[in-house]
N, C-alpha and C positions, 0 to 999 in steps of 0.2 A: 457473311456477305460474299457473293461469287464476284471475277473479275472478268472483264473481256479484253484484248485486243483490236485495235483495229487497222486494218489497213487497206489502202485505197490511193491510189496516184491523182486521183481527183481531190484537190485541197478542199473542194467546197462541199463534197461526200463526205470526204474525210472528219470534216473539222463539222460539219451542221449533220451527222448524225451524234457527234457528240454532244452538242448542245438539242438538240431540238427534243429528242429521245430522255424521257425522264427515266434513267435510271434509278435511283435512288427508290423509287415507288416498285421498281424490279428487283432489289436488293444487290444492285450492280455498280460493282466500280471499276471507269476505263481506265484502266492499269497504263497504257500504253498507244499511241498511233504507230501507223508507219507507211512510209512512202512508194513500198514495193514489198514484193517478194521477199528480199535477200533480208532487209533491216526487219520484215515483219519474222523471218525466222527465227534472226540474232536476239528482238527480242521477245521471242518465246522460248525461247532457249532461256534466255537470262532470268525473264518476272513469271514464267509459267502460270497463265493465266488460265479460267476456268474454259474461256470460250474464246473464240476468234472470229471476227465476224472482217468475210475479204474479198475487195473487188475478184474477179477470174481474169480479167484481162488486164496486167500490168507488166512494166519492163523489167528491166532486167532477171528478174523471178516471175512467172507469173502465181498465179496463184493454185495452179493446180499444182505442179511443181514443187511449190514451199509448201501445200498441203502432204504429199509423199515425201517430203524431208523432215516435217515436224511430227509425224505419225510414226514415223519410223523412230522417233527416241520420247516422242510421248505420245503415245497411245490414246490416252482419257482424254484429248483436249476434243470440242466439240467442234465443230466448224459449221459456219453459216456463207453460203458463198452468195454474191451481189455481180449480174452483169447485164450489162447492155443488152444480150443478145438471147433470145430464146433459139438457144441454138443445141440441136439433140446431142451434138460432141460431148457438149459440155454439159449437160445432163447426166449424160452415160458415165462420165469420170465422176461426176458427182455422188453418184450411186454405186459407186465401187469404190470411189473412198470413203462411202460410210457418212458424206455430207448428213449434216443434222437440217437445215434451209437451202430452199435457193429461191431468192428475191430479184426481180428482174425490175432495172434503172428506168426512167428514175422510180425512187423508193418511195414508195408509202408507207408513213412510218406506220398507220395503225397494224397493215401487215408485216412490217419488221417486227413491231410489237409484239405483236402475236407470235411471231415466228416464236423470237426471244423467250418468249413466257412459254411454248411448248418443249424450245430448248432444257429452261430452268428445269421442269417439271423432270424430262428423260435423266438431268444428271441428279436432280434431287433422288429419286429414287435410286439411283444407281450408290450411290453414299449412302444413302439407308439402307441397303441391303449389305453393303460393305460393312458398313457397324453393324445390324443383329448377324451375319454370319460371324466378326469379330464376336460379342456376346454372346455367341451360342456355341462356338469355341471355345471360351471364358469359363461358360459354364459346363459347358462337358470336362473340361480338364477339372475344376473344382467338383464337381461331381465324382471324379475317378474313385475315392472310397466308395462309394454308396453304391456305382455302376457294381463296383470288383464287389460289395457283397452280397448285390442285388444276383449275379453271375453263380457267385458260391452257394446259393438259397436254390435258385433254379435246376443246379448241376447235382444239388444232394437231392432232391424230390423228384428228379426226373424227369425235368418238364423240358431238357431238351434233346435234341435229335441230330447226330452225326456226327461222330468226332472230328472231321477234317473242321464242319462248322465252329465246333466247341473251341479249338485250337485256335482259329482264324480270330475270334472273339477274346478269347483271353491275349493273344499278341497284341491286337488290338490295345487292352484295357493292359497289357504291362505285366500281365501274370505268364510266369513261367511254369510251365505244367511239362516239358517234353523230356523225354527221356530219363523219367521218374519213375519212382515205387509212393505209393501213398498210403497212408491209414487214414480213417475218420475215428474221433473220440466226442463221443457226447456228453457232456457234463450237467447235470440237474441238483438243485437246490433241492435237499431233501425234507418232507414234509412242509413244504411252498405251504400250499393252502392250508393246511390246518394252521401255521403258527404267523405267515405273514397277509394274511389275507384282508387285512381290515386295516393296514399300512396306508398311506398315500400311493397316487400313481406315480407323485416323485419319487418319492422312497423307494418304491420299485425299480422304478430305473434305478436309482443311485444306488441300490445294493447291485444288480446284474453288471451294470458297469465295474464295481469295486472288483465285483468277480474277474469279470474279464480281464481289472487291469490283471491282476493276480497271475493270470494265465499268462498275460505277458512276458511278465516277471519270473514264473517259472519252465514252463512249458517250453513257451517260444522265446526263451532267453537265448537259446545254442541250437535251437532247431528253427526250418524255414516252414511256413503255412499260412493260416487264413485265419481269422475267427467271426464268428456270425452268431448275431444273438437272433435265437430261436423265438423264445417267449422271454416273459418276464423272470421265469424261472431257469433257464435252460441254454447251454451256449453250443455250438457244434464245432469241430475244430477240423481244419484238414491239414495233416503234414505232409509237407512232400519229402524225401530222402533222396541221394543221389540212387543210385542200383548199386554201386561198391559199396555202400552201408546194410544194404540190405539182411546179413548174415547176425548182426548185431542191434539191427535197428526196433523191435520189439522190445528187447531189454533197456533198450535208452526211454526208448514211452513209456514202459511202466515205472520205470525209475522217475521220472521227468513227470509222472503221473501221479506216483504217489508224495513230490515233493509239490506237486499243486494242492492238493488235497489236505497235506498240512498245513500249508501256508496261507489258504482261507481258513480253516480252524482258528490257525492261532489270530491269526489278523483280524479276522472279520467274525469270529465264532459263529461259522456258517460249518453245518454238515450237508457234505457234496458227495453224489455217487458219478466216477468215469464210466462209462464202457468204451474200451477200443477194442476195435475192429482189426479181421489181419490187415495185411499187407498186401494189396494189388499195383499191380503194372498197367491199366488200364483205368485211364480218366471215365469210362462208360459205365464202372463198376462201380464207379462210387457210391450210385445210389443206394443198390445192394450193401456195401460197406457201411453207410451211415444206417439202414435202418437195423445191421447189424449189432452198429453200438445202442441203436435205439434198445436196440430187445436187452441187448445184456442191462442195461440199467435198468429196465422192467423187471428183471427177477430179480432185485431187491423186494419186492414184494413177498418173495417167498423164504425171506432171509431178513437182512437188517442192511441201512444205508453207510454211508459213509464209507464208503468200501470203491475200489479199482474192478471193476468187472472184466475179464477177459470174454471175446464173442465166443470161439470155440472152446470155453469152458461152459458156457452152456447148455444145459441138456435141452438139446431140440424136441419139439410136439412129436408123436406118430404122424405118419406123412398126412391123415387123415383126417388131421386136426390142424395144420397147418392153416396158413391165413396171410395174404397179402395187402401188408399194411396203405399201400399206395394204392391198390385197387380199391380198398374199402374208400380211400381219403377221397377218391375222384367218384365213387359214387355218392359217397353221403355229400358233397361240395354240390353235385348235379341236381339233389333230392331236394337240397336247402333250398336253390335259384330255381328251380323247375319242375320239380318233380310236384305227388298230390299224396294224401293218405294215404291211402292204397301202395303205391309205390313204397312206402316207408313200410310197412307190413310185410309186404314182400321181401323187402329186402331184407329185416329182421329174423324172418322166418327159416329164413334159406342159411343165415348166420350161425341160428341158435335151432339147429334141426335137432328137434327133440327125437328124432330114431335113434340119434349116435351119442352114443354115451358119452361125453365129456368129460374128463377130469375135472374136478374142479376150480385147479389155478390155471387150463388152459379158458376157461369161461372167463376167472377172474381177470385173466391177460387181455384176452379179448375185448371184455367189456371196457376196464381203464383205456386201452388203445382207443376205441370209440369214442370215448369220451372225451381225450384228449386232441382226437382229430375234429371233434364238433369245437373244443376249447382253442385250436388252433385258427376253426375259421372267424369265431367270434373276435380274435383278438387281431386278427386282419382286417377287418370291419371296424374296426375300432370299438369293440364293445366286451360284454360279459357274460358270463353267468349270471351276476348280481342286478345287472339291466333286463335282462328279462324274468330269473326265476325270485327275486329281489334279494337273494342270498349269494353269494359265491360258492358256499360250501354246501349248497343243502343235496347239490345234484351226486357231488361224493359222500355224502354222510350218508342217504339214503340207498345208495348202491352197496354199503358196507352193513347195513342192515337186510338184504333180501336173502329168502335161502332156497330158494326154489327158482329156476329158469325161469318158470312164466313170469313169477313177478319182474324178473330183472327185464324180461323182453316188452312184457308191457310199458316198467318206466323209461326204456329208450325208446320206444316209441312214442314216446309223448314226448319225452328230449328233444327230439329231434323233429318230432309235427309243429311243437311249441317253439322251437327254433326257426321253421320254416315260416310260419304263419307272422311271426314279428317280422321279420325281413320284408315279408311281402306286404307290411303296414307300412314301415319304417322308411324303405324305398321310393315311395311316392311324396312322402313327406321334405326326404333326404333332398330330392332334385329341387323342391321350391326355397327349402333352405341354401342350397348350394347358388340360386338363382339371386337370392335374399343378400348373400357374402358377396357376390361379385358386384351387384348395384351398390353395395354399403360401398367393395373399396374405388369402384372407379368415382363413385359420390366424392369421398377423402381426397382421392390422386390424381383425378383427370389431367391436370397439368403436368406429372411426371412420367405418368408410363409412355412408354414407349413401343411394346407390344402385349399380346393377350397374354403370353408368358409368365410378365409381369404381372398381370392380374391374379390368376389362377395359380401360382409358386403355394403361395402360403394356405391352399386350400387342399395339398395333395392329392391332385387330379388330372390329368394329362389334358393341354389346350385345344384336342382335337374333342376329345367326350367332353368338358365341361362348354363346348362351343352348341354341339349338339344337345344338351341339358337346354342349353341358354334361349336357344332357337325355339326349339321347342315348346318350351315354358311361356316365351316372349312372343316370339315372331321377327326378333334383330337377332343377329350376328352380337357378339361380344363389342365390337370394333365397332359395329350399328350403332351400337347403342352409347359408346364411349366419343364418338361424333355428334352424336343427339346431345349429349351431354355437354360436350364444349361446344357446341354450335346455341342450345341455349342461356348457357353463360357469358357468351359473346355479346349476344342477343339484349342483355342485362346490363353489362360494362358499355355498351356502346349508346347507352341512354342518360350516361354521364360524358357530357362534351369535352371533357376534360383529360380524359383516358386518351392517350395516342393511341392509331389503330395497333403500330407495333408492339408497344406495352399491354393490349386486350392477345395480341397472337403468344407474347409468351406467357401471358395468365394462364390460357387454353392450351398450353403444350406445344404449340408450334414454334420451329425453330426460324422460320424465316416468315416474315408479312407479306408475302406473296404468297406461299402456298397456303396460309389462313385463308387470305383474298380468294383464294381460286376454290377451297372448300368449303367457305362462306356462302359464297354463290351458286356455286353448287345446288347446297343446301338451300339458303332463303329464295333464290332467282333472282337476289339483288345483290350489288354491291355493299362493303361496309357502308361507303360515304351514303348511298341512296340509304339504306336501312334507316342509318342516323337520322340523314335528312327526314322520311317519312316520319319518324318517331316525335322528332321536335315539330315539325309540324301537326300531326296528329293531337299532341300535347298543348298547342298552342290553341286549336279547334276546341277546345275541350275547357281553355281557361276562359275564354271568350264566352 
């Protein structure tokens, strides 16, 4: 309930807009009169009331007066000023102190009414935006893990651009990145798919998790960094070192590497391959670094797992046969959402150019990389292998059987057409289902939410695109429709005489029975009481 003050040197102002004016149906309680100026400061000063409603012309204080005395130590109070005189003086102050009304004597209460209720409305919403900017402050701080590894996901793949910015972002979000040396180590669950592939998708988490805690536990027991789960299989790590470490700081990761490594063994009898990467001075480099360790855990393939990979112990392709793995990722990612057949040929072709003789394990490199970055977008998607080719493993089992390029270039192109062509089914279905979850939970919740926020959290989709999903689909707004929704439950409760209007506002979510009242109307063009009234009458027509 909001309060008001009043004051007025007129007794019979004063005291009959107390009485005559039904508060109570405004959500209004008059905290306070006062006589003047001076007493009407002292007591806002004292009961700090929502609103002040004040003759302009009185003695000792007038009212413009005690209005620049009470603004000056409370700001949020609203004022409505009341005078004899349509006079532009008093206007002009009126409008430069930010007056909320001015009502000209004597009063008519329906437009002091009114005023009152445009008053309520400017502070309602001023408090509701004070609470979700609180809430969404709430939720950015509770968010901070997720932000900082959502930060560390983007910073290893490349996807951002200018280090003053990167820098500006992590201060931001509480990461210390400045005047460091870093390494990236990548760590993979070795032979994932052939031996846990048929697990649960709990299970999965619940081993990578195990992992990581592991990593905690050793890695970053005595060194400072990040860890980011990659896939279900695979975790990425960044350390940072001071620069006076740097002389010795290699030999502590591979130490601190190889005691990770036994420590899932014996714990979790998981075999795990690292690759770390050198050491750079440059947050820009990371990218480079981590796909550095990517590779070195790829040449387990032409060796055995279980093993610490150093990057520069790697023998690198001929410059000729090189291959950049984030160029590939951003075109096959482009081909998946956009691209046509053709496109996927092309691109194939240019991959696996049969003039240049390839080695065989730079093909075999290549290909897994492929496949892994088609396996990385599926699993951001939230899907599989298994979901489209109904196997998990049939797409590696059958790449470990070809022995001729063409065949291998044909089954990725169909990998990858067959990946394309689901999406562009699945898509169109995705937005009526996503339409289908947010009806289902404002259905459940209409009375608790409080913003589209709220809605759309537990669907993992940002309130701007699942808005434009909604519209789209619908033809309302999220908030359209979540008003549709309590304005017909209203509609329903108000056909039982027995429900108070107040008790029907906070069935429907609203926090005060005036702004129900004012969005009822809105909506139906009638009042509650009229609504009611038409309804039992209507009803009465009908038993007759």
């Amino acid at each position: 309930m909001f309060s008001i003050l009043i004051v007025d040197d007129n007794i019979s102002d004063r005291v009959g807009i107390k009485r005559l004016i039904d508060w109570e149906a405004l959500n209004i309680e008059v905290i306070g009169l006062a006589v003047d100026g001076l007493e009407g400061y002292q007591q806002a000063v004292e009961l700090l009331p929502d609103f002040i409603l004040t003759d302009v012309s009185m003695p000792v204080l007038d009212g413009i007066k005690m209005t620049e005395k009470i603004k000056a130590e409370l700001p949020d109070i609203k004022f409505i000023f009341m005078s004899c005189f349509d006079d532009f003086e008093y206007l002009k102050d009126a409008i430069s102190l930010e007056v909320h009304g001015y009502i000209l004597k004597p009063i008519n209460l329906a437009e002091l009414t009114s005023t009152i209720e445009k008053v309520i409305k400017l502070k309602q919403a001023e408090m509701d935006k004070v609470h979700d900017d609180h809430m969404l402050r709430r939720q950015i701080q509770e968010s901070m893990p997720v932000l900082q590894e959502q930060l560390i996901r983007d910073l290893l793949y490349g996807k951002l651009d200018g280090e003053e910015d990167i820098r500006h972002r992590m201060a931001y979000l509480g990461m210390d990145f400045a005047d460091k040396c870093y390494s990236v180590l990548f760590l993979q669950i070795d032979n994932y798919d052939l031996l846990y592939a048929d697990i649960t998708v709990e299970n999965k988490h619940f081993m990578i998790y195990r992992v990581q805690q592991c990593v905690e536990e050793t890695i970053m027991l005595e060194m400072h960094g990040y860890v980011t789960n990659q896939q279900n299989n695979s975790l990425a790590i960044i350390l940072i070192l001071d620069l006076a470490e740097r002389a010795d700081a290699i030999n502590q990761i591979v130490n601190r590497a190889n005691q990770c490594k036994e420590y899932v063994k014996d714990k979790l009898d998981l075999p795990i391959t690292i690759g770390i990467s050198d050491l750079s001075t440059s947050i820009m480099l990371l990218p480079k670094a981590f796909e550095s360790a990517q590779y070195a855990v790829t040449s387990k393939f032409f060796s055995s797992g279980n093993r610490i990979i150093m990057a520069n112990e790697v023998q690198e392709p001929e410059r000729e046969f090189q291959y950049n793995i984030l160029e590939i990722k951003s075109k096959l990612d482009w081909m998946i959402e956009s691209g046509q057949s053709q496109d996927i040929i092309t691109f194939i072709d240019h991959l696996f150019n049969t003039e240049l003789h390839y080695p065989p394990a730079f093909i075999k490199s290549l290909t897994y990389s492929i496949i892994n970055v088609v396996q990385t977008y599926l699993i951001e998607r939230n899907e599989s292998f298994g979901s489209i080719f109904g196997d998990d493993l049939i797409v590696w089992s059958k790449l470990q059987k070809f022995e001729t390029i063409t065949d291998i270039k044909q089954w990725m192109i169909q990998i990858i057409d067959t990946v394309r062509n689901f999406f562009a089914k699945v898509d169109s279905g995705r937005y009526q289902k996503i339409v289908d979850d947010i009806k289902w939970i404002i259905e459940e919740r209409y009375a608790e939410i409080e913003n589209v926020g709220q809605i759309v959290s537990s669907l993992y989709i940002s309130s701007s695109h699942a808005n434009l999903i909604f519209k789209q689909q619908t033809g309302h707004t999220i908030f359209d429709y979540l008003i549709i929704k309590r304005m017909e439950a209203a509609k329903q409760m108000l056909q039982d005489p027995y429900i108070k209007i107040y008790e029907i506002a906070e069935k429907t979510g609203y926090k005060t029975a005036s702004y129900f009242a004012a969005v009822f109307k809105e909506y139906t063009g009638l009042t509650s009481k009229q609504y009611r009234d038409n309804t039992r009458s209507e009803r009465l027509r009908q038993h007759d």
